[in-house]
C-alpha positions in Angstrom: 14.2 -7.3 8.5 15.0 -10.4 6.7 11.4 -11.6 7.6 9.7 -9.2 5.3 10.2 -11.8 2.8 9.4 -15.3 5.1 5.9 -15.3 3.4 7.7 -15.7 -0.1 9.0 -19.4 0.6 6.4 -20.2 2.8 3.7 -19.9 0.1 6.0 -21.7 -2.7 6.4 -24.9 0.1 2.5 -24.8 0.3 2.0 -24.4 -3.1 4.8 -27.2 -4.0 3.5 -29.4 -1.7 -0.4 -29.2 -3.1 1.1 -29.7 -6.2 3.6 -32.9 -5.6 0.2 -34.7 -4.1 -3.6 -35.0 -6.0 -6.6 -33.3 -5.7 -7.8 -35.4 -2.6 -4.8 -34.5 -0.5 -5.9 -30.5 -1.4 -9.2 -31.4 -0.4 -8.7 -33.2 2.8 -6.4 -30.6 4.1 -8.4 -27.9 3.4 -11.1 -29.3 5.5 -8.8 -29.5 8.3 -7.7 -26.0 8.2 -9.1 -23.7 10.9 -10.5 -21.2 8.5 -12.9 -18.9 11.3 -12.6 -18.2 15.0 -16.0 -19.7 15.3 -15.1 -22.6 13.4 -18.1 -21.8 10.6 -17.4 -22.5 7.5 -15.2 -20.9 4.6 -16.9 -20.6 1.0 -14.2 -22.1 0.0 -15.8 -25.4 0.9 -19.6 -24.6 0.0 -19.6 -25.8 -3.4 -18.4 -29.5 -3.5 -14.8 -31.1 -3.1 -14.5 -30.7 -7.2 -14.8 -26.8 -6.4 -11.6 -27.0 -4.2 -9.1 -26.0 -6.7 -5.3 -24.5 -5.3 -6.0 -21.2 -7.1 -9.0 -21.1 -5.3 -7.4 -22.0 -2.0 -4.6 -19.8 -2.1 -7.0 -16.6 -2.8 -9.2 -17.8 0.2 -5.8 -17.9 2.2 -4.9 -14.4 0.6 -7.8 -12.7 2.4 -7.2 -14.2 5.5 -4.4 -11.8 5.2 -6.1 -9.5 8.3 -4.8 -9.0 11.6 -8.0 -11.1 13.2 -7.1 -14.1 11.0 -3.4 -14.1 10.7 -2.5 -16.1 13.9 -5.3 -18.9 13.8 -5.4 -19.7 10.1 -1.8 -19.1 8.8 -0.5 -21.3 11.9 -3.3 -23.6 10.9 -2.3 -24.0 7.5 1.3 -24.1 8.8 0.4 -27.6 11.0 -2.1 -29.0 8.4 0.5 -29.0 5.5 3.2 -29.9 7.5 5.4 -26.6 6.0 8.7 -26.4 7.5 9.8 -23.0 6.1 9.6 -20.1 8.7 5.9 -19.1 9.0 5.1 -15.2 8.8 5.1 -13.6 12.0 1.6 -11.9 12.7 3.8 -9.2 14.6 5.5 -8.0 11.6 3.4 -5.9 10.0 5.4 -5.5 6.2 5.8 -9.6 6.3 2.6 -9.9 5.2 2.6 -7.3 2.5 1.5 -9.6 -0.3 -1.9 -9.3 -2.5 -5.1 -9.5 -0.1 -8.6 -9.3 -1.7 -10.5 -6.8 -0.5 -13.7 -7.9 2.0 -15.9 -8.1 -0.8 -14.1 -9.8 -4.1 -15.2 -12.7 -5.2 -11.9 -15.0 -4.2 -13.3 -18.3 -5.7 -12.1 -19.3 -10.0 -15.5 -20.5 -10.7 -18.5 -18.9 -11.0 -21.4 -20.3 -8.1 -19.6 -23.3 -8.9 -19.1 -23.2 -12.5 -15.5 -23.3 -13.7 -12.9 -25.4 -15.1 -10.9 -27.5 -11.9 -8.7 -29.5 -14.4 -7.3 -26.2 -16.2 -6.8 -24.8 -12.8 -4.7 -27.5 -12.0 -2.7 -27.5 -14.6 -1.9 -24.2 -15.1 -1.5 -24.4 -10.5 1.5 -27.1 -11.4 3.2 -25.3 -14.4 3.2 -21.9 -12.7 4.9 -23.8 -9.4 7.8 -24.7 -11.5 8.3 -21.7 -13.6 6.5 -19.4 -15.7 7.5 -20.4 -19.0 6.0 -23.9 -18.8 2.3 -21.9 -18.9 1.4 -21.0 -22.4 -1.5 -18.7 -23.6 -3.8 -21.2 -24.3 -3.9 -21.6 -21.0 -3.7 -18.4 -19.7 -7.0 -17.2 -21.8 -8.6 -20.3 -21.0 -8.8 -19.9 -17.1 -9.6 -15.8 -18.1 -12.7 -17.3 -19.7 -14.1 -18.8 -16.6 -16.5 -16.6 -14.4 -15.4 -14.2 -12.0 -11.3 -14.8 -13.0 -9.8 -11.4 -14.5 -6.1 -10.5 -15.0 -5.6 -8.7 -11.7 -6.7 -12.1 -9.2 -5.0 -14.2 -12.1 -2.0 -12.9 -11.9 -1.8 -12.2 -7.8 -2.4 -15.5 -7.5 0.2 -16.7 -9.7 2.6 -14.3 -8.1 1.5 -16.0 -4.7 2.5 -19.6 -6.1 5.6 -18.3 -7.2 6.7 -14.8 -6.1 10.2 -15.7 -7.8 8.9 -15.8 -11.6 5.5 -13.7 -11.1 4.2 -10.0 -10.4 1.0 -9.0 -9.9 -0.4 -6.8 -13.1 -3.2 -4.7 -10.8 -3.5 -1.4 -9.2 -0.5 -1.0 -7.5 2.2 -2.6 -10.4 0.7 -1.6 -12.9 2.0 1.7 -13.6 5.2 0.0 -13.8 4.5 -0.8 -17.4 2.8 2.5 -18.9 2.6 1.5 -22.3 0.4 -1.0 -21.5 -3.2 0.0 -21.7 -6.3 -1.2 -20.2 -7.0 -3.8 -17.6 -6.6 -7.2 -20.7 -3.2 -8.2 -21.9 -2.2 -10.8 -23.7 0.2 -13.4 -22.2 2.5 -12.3 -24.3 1.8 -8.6 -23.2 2.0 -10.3 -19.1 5.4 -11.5 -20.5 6.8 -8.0 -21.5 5.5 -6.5 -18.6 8.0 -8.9 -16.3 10.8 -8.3 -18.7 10.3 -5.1 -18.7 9.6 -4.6 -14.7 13.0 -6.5 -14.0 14.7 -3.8 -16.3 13.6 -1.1 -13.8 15.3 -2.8 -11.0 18.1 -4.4 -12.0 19.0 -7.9 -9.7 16.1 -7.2 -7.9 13.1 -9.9 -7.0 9.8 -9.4 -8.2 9.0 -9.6 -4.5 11.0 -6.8 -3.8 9.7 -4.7 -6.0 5.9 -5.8 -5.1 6.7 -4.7 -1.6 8.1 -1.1 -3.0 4.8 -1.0 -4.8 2.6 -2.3 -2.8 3.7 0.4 0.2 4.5 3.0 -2.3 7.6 3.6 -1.0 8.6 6.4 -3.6 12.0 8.5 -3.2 10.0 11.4 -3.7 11.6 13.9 -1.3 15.2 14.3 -3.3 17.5 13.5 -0.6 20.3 10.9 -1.2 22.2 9.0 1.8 26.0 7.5 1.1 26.9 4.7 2.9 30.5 3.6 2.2 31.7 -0.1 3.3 35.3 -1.1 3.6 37.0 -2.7 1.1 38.2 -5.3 4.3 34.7 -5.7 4.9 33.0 -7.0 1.9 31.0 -9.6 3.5 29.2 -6.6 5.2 27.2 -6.0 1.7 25.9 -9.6 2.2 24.8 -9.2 5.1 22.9 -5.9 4.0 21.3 -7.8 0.9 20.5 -10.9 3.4 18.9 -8.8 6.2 17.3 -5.8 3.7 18.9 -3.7 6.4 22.1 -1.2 5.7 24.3 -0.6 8.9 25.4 2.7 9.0 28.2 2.6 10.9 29.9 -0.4 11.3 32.7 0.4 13.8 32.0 -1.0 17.3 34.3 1.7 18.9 31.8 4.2 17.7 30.4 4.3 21.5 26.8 5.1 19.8 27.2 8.6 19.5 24.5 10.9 18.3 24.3 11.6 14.5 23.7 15.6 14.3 23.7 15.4 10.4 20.7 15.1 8.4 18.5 12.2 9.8 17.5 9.2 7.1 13.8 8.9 7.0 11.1 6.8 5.3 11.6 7.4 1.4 15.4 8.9 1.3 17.8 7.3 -1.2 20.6 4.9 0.0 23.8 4.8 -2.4 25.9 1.8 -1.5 29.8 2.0 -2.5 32.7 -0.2 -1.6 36.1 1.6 -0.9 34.8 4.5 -2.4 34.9 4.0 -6.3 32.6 0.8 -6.5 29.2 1.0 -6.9 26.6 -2.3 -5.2 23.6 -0.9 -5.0 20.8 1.4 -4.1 18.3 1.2 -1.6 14.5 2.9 -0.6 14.7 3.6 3.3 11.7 1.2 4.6 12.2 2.5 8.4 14.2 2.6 11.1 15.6 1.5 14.6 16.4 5.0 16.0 13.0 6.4 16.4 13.9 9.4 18.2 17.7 9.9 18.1 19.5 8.4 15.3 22.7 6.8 16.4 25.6 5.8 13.9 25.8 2.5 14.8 21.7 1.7 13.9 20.4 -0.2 11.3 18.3 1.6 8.8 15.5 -1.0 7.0 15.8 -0.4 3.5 14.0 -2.4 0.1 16.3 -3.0 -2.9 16.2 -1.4 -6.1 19.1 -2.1 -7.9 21.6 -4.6 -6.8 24.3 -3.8 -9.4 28.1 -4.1 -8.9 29.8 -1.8 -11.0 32.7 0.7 -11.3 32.1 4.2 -10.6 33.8 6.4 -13.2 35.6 8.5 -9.6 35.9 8.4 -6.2 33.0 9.4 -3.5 33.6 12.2 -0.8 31.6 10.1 1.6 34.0 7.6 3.7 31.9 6.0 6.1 27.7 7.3 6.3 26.6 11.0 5.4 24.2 12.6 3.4 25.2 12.4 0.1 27.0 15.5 -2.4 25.8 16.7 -5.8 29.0 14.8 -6.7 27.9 11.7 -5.5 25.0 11.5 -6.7 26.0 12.4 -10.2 28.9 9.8 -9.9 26.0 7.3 -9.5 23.5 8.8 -11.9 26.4 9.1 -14.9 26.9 4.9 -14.1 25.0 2.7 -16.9 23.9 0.2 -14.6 21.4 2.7 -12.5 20.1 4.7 -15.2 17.1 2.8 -14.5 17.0 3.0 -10.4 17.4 7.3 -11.7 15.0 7.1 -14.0 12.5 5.7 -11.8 13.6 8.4 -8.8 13.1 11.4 -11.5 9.6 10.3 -12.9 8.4 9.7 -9.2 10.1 12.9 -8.4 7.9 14.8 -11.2 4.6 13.1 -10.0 5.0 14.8 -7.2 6.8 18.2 -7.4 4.1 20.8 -6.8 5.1 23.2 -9.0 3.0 25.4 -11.6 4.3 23.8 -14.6 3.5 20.5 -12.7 -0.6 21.4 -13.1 -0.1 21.1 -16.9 0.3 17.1 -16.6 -1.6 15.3 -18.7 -4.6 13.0 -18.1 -2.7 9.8 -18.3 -0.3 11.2 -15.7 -2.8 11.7 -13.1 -2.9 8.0 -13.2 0.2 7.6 -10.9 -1.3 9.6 -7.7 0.6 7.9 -5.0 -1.4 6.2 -2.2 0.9 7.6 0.3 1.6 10.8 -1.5 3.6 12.5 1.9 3.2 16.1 0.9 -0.4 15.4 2.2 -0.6 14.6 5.4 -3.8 11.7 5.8 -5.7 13.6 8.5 -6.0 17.2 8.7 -7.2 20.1 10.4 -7.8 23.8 8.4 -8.5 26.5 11.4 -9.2 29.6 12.1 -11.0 33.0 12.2 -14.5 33.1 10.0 -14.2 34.2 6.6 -10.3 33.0 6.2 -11.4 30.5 3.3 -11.4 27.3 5.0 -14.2 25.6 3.1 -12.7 26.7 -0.1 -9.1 25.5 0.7 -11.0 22.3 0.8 -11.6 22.3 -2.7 -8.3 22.7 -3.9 -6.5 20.3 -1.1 -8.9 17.9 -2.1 -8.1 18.4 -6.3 -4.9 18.7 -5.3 -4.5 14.9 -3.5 -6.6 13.0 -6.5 -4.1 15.0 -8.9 -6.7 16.7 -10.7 -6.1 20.5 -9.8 -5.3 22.9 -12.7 -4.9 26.3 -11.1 -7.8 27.3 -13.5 -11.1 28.4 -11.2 -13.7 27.4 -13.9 -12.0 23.8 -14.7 -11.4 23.5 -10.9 -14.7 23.9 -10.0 -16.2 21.7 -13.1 -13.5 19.0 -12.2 -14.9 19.4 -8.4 -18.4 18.7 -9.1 -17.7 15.7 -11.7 -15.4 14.1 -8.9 -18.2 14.7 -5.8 -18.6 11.3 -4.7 -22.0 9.6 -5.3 -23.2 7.3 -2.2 -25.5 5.0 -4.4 -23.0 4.0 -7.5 -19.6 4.4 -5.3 -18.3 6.5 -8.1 -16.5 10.2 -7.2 -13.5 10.6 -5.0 -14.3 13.4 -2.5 -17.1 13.6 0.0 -18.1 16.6 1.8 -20.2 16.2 5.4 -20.8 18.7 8.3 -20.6 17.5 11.8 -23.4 19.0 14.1 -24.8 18.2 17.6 -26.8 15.4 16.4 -24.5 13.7 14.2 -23.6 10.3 15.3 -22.0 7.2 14.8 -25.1 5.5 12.4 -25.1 8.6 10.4 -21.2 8.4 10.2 -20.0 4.6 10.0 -22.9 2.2 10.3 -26.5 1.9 11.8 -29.7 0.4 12.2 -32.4 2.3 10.2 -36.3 2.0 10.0 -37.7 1.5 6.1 -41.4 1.4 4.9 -41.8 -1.8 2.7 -45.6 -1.5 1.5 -46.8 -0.4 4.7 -44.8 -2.6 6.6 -41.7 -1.2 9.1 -38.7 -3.1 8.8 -35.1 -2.2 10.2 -31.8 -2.9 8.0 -28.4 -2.1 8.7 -27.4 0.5 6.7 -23.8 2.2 5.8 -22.6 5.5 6.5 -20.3 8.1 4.8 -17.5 7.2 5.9 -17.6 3.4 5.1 -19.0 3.6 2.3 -16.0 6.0 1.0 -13.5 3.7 2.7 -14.6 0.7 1.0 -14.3 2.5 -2.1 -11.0 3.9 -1.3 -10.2 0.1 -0.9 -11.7 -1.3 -3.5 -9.9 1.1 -5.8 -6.2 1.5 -4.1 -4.3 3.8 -7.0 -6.9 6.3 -6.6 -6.7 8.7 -3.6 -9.8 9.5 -2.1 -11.2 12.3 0.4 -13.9 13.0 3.4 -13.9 16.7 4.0 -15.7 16.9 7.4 -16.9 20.6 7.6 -17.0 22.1 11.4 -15.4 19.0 13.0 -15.3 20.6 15.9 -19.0 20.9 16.5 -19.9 17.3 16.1 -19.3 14.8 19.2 -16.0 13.4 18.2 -16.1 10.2 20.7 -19.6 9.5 19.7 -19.4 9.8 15.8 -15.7 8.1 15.4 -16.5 5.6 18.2 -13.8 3.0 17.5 -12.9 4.3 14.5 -10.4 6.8 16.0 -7.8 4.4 16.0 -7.8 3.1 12.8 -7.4 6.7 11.0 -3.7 6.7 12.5 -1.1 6.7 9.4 0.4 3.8 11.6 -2.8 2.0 11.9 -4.2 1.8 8.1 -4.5 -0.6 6.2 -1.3 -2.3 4.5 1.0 0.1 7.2 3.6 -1.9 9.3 0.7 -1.6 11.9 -2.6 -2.2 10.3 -5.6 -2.3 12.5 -9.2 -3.6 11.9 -12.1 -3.8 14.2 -15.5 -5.7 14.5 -18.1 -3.4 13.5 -21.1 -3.5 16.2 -24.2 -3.6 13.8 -23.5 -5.5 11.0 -20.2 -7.6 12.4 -17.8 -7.0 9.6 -14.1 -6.4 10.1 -13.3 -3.1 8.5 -10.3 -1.1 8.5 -9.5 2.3 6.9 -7.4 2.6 3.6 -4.5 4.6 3.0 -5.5 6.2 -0.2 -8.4 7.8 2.0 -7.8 11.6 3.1 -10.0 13.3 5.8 -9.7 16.9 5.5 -11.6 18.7 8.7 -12.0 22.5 9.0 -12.5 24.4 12.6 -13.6 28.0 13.2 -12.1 28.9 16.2 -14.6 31.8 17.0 -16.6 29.0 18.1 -16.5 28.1 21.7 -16.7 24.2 20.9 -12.9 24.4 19.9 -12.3 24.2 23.4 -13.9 20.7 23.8 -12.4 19.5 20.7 -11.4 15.6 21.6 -7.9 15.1 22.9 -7.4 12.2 20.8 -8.6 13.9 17.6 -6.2 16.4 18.4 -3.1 13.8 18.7 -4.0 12.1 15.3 -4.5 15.8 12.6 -2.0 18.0 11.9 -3.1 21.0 12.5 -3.1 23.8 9.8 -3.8 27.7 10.4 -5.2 30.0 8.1 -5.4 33.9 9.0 -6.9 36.7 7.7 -4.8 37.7 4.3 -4.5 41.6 5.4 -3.8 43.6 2.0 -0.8 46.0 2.1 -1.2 50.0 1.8 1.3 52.4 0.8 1.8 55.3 3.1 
């Protein structure tokens, strides 16, 4: 798994080679780049060769960042610029888990050609060497210029150089709390790295935009030990190396089957050496054991605190086990992970579903995870009419934005002000109903007729559902949500169309397998987000539950709700 982290180096080469050579080497390559399948040109290169700045350039190369571009224009870049660090492979999804505009941002530092190339390039060539040699001035300067906030600043400066940079958008931004609003300061950009590397002590920035960026939060309390001999000490290097942890070690093992507690996505990962040294502490990223976990398998993890320390006692744990309270407190009670803890109980609280819990405050609600896993993405209420299927929709919905009280009258306010409005984009929860005659151009994307004084024209219009995804995109720490009232009556294969394959968790957007397709009408790649939610609801006195689509089936989780009989005395 060490090539989750290829793209870092690759992208400083780039940018160190652009930035040991003049503008007309930038602009000469660029026009040799392969930038479309069809070999039309990029934007990039539509407003003359003074327009081709390297911020500019390494945005455009940013949203290439799609599984239909990855293979011609990375490997195109990679020839063109001569690079000889290991290029990204294409077939790992999470080594190319770096900022990508959406389809629609503006990726170009000037304004329809208006900007400021000669700042740009200054600021390009201080940020390659380090972060300190860019000073406010220049910072507020290239902030002025049209269409240049903080958030595509400061991903692209965290694509120059991932070692000394972190993006401040959606996905970091929590990180730093106390900062307010979407303008800081470079000084305030400053504090925020300080104070980021505090939360993850020895860590990269690049490690901790990937824990971010996949919200990878140990939200679901359990702790793993994982104990390497004190003869073995070169093993931990080889865990930090390969962002792996090897949980058993001993080749004699003859692969047997672990019946204990199986690691998953999200579990903790305590790291000791001969029982009474602390190294570190890892997020589970995945696994190799798929079905059967097997001692001997590797278990992808992402760093969060690479501190070597004495533990104030021993561990129980000698080898790899689910780790005791007394474990865990030996960890929690070291100095040198109060941070990695602190981080685990606040992401912990986010998420615990608890009645106290509905008392957060406003500000908290801010932190909805993306990939909150007490909600499953697609899912299915059924059942008998009159069980309250529709009106579990209401509070499933409030409950994923994080905006549920337990209070009918502010529930049902909050439900209205969130309702999501197809004109402005604004709101977080759509409601639909499938029927016979809904299709795919009501649903995704169509062609329909318009009156234009007198005259009949035909445009391309959008549907629901990506309209709502391109919000859900464009706004990634929001959760949104498409309840889809009687799924079962509409024509699944004809209103999903191609679409049922991108709604997989797997498949979404920024997931280890993200998935786009060419949409027919209006040709644009499109993918679904995974801060989108689709809630369906089935009454299974209806005889078209028997035709309901096998592949819908295989894709929701399925949830029943029965008649709530009340209890008599006798």
């Amino acid at each position: 798994m060490k090539e989750i982290y290829d793209w870092v180096p690759w992208f400083h080469e780039l940018a160190q080679q652009i930035a040991k050579n003049d503008e007309s080497y930038l602009i000469e390559k660029t026009k040799q780049v392969i930038w479309r399948k069809d070999g039309s040109t990029e934007p990039l290169l539509n407003y003359g060769d003074k327009n081709i700045d390297p911020l500019s350039f390494l945005y455009t190369l940013a949203k290439k960042n799609t599984t239909g571009f990855r293979n011609i224009v990375y490997s195109s870049v990679h020839e063109v610029f001569e690079l000889t660090q290991t290029i990204p492979s294409p077939e790992q999804g999470y080594a190319f888990t770096f900022p990508t505009p959406p389809a629609l941002a503006k990726i170009l530092f000037h304004k329809i050609g208006v900007g400021n190339p000669k700042l740009l390039w200054e600021i390009f060539k201080n940020a390659v060497d380090d972060i300190e040699k860019i000073n406010s001035e220049q910072y507020d300067q290239v902030l002025r210029i049209g269409n240049v906030g903080i958030k595509k600043l400061t991903q692209t400066l965290f694509l120059i150089n991932a070692y000394k940079f972190l993006p401040f958008d959606d996905a970091n931004r929590p990180l730093a709390p106390n900062l307010k609003g979407k303008k800081i300061s470079w000084s305030q950009y400053k504090y925020y790295i300080s104070a980021v590397k505090g939360k993850f002590p020895n860590c990269d920035l690049y490690e901790v935009n990937l824990f971010t960026y996949l919200s990878l939060k140990p939200n679901n309390g359990r702790f793993f030990l994982k104990n390497i001999d004190e003869n073995a000490h070169g093993l931990w290097e080889d865990f930090l190396k390969n962002n792996y942890v090897l949980s058993h070690e001993a080749e004699q093992d003859n692969h047997s089957s672990f019946t204990k507690p199986k690691p998953n996505k999200g579990d903790v990962i305590l790291i000791t050496l001969g029982q009474n040294r602390g190294l570190g502490i890892g997020i589970v990223l995945n696994d190799e054991y798929q079905r059967e976990f097997h001692l001997d398998h590797r278990l992808h993890v992402v760093w969060v605190n690479k501190e070597n320390t004495t533990l104030s006692g021993h561990t129980e744990i000698e080898d790899f086990g689910q780790a005791s309270d007394s474990d865990i407190t030996l960890f929690r009670e070291t100095l040198e992970y109060e941070p990695t803890f602190q981080l685990i109980d606040d992401s912990m609280g986010k998420y615990e579903d608890s009645e106290d819990n509905n008392e957060r405050s406003e500000s908290d609600s801010n932190y909805v995870n993306s990939h909150d896993t007490r909600f499953p993405l697609n899912q299915i209420l059924f059942g008998p009419p009159g069980t309250g299927k529709t009106y579990q929709t209401k509070e499933l919905s409030l409950r994923i934005i994080g905006k549920y009280r337990n209070d009918t009258e502010i529930d049902n306010k909050t439900f209205r002000d969130f309702r999501y409005q197809t004109e402005s984009g604004s709101g977080q929860i759509a409601m639909i109903t499938f029927h016979q005659n809904y299709s795919y151009e009501d649903f995704v994307e169509g062609i329909k007729p318009e009156t234009d004084q007198g005259q009949l024209t035909y445009k391309i219009k959008s549907g629901i559902f990506k309209k709502i995804a391109s919000s859900a995109q464009k706004n990634q720490e929001k959760n949104y949500v498409l309840v889809i009232d009687e799924i079962n009556r509409g024509n699944i294969a004809k209103i999903f169309g191609e679409l049922i394959t991108l709604i997989e968790d797997s498949k979404r957007l920024k997931e280890k397998d993200e998935t786009t397709v060419t949409l027919p009408y209006s040709g644009e790649e499109f993918g679904v987000p995974n801060n989108l939610y689709l809630i369906g609801t089935m009454n299974t006195a209806d005889r078209s539950i028997q035709l309901l689509d096998t592949a819908l089936r295989r894709r929701f989780t399925f949830q029943e709700m029965m008649p709530r009989y009340p209890k008599f005395n006798m």
